[in-house]
C-alpha positions as CSV (number, residue, x, y, z in Angstrom):
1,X,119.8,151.9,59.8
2,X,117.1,152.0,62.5
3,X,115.1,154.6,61.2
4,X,115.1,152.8,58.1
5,X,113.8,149.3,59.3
6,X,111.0,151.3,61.8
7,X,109.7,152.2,58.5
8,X,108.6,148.8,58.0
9,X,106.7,149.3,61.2
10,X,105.2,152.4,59.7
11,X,103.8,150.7,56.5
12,X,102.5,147.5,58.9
13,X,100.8,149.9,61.1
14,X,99.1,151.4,58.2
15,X,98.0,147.9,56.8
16,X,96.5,146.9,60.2
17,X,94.2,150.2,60.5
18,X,93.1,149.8,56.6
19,X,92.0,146.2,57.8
20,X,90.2,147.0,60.4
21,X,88.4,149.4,57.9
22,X,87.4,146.7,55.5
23,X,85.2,144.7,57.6
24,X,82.8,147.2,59.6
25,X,80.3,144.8,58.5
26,X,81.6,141.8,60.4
27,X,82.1,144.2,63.4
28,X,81.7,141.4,66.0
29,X,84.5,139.5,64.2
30,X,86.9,142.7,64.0
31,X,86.4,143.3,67.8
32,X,86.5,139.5,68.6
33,X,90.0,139.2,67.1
34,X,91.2,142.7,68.7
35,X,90.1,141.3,72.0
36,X,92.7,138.2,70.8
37,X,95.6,140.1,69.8
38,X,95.1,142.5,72.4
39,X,95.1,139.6,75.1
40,X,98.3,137.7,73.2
41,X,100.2,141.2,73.1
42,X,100.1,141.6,76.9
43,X,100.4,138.0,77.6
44,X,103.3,136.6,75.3
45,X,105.0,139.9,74.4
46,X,104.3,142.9,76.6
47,X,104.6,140.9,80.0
48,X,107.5,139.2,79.7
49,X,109.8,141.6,78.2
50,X,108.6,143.9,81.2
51,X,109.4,140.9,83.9
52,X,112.9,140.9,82.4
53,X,113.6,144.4,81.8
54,X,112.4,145.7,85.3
55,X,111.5,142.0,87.6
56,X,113.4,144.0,90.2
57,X,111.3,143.0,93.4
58,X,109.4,145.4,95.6
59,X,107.8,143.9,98.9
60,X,108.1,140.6,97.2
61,X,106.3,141.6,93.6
62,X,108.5,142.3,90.5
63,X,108.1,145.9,89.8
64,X,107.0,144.9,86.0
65,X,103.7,143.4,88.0
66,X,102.8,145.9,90.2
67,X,102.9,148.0,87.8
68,X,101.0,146.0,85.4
69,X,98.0,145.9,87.6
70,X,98.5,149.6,88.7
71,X,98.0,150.4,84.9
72,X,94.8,148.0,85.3
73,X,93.7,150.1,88.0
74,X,94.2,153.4,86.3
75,X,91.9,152.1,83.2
76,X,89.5,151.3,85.6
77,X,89.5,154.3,87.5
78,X,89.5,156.4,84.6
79,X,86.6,154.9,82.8
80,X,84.0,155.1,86.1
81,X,85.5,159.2,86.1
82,X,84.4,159.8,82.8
83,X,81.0,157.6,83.1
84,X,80.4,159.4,86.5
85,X,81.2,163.0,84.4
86,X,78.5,161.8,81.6
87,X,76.0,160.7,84.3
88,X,76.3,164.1,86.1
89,X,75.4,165.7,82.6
90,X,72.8,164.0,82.0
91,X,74.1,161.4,79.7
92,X,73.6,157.3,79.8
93,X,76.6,156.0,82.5
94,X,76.8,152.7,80.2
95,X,77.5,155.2,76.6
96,X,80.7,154.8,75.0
97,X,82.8,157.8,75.7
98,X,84.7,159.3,73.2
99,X,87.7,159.7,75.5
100,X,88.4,156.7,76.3
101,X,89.0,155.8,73.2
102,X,91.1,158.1,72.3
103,X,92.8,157.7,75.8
104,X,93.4,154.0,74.7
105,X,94.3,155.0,71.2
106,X,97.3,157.7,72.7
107,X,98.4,154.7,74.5
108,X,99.4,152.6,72.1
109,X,100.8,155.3,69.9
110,X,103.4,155.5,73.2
111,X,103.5,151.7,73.1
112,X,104.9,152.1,69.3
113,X,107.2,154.9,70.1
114,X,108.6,152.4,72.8
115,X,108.4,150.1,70.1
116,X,110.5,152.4,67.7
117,X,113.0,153.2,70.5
118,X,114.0,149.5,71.3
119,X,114.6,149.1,67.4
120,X,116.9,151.8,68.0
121,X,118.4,150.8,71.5
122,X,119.0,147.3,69.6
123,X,121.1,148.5,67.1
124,X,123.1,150.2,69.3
125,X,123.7,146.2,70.5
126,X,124.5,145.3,67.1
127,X,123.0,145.0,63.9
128,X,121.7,141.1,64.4
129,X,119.9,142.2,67.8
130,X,118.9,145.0,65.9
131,X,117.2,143.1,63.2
132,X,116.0,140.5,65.4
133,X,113.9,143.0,67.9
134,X,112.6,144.9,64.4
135,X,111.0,141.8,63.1
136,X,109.3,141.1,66.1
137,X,108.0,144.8,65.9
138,X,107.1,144.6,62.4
139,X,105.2,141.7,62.6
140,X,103.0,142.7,65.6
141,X,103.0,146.6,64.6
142,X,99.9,144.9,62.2
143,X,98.1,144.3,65.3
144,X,98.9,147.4,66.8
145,X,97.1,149.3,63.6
146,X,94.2,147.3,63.7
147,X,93.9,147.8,67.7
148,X,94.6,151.8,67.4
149,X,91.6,152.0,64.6
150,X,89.4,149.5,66.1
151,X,89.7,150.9,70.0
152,X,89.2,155.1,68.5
153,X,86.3,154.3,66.8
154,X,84.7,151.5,69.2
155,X,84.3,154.5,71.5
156,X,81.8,156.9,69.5
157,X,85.1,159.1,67.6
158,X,85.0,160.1,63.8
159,X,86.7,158.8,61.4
160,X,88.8,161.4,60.6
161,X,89.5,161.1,64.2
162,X,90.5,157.4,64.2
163,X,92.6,157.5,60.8
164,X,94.6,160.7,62.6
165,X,95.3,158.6,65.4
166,X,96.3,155.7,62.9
167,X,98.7,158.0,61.2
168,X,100.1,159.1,64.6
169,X,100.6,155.5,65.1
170,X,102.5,154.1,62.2
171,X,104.4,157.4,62.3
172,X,105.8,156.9,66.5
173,X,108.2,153.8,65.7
174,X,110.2,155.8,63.1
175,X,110.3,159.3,65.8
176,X,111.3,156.4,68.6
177,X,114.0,154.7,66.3
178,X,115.0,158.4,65.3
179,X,115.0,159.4,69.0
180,X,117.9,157.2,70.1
181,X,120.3,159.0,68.2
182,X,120.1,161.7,70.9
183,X,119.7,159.5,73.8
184,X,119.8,156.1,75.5
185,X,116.5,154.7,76.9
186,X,117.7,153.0,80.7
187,X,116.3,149.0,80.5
188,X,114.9,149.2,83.4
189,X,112.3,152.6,82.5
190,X,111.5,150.4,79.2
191,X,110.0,147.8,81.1
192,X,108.3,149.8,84.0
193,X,106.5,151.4,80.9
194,X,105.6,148.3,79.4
195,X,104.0,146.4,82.5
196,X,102.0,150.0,83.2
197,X,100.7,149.8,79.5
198,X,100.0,145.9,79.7
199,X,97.9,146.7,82.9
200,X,96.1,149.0,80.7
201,X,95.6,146.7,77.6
202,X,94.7,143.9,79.3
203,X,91.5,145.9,81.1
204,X,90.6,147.1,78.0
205,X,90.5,144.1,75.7
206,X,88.7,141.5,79.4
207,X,86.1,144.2,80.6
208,X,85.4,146.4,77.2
209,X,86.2,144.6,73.8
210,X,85.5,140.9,74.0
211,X,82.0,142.3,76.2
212,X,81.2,144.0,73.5
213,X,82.1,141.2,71.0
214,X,80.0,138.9,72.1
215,X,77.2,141.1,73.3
216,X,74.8,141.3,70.3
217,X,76.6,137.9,68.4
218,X,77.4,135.5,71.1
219,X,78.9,133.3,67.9
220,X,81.5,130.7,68.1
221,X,83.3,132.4,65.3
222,X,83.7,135.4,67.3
223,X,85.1,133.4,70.2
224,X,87.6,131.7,67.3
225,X,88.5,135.2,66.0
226,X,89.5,135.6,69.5
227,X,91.7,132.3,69.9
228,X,93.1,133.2,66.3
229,X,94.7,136.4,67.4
230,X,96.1,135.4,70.9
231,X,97.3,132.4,68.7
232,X,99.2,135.6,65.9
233,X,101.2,136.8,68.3
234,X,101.9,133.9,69.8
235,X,103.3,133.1,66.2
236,X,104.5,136.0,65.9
237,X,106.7,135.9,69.3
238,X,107.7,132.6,68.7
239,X,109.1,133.1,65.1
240,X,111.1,136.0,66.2
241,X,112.6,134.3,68.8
């Protein structure tokens, strides 16, 4: 029954990245409201699933925080080491490296595995928790799509490279779902994982996306593309509630 229901995530995902496809032309918009759902993800869904899964306290910090800006960090860091490679070679420090997006790209294929493995994990609960926690995946798996297509080719990738990560993204919540079959996830791994990938997210969408957004059309519809996809998933987490 899992496996069946992820593949709702699977079409979703798809429908996202063809989205993001369709409006290359309003590229400020696209990146504007990926900035938005990309902040809304990690503040109204990401965050506090991870505070309750794994809010365990270490030195006075939930765990789900310090790893949340540990994930930060490691974006971060990551970035200036690739900039720092390009420099050495010769190559403009402020280009758009190809690996970064694809970095970004991998991480929220893992995000949707996760997503496909608490599907799974639910319906070991029972089928109403398992329906519940697929709805809420379904409905932001659209985001995820557009995010995975939008971030791969922000960063200088093919297209053929950014529809291949696509696929690998609609395709991870049906491998997650399938996955727990064979095993149980522990709760508390589930939400170290999400605060580490919010951390990551989050540095992605404030100091790369919404700069770039606004760079060349500082526009007030780009800022309201933004508001409307914080505003989604804040639907979005609300309905499924």
């Amino acid at each position: 029954m899992a496996v069946f229901v992820a593949l709702g995530a699977f079409l979703m995902t798809l429908a996202g990245g063809w989205t993001a496809q369709r409006v290359t032309d309003r590229r400020h918009l696209v990146l504007g409201l990926a900035g938005g759902l990309m902040l809304g993800v990690v503040g109204l869904d990401l965050l506090p699933e991870a505070l309750e899964a794994a809010g365990h306290e270490v030195f006075g910090v939930p765990e789900a925080l310090l790893l949340f800006v540990a994930g930060f960090l490691l974006a971060h860091l990551g970035e200036r080491l690739l900039a720092a490679r390009r420099a050495a070679h010769g190559a403009d420090e402020h280009a758009r490296t190809p690996e970064v997006g694809l970095t970004a790209a991998a991480a929220m294929v893992g995000h949707s595995a996760m997503d496909g493995v608490a599907i799974g994990a639910a319906f070991q609960v029972g089928e109403g928790m398992g329906l519940a926690v697929a709805l809420a995946v379904i409905a932001h798996d659209f985001a995820d799509g557009f995010n995975t297509y939008t971030l791969t080719s922000l960063y200088g990738n093919a297209r053929r490279r950014a529809l291949a990560m696509l696929g690998a993204d609609a395709v991870a919540p049906v491998l997650g779902a399938a996955s727990t079959l064979l095993f149980t996830l522990p709760e508390q791994a589930l939400g170290a994982y999400l605060g580490l990938f919010g951390g990551v997210l989050l540095y992605l969408a404030a100091a790369e996306i919404l700069p770039e957004a606004h760079h060349a059309h500082p526009a007030r519809s780009t800022l309201l593309c933004t508001i409307a996809g914080a505003g989604f998933i804040w639907l979005v987490v609300g309905l499924a509630e």
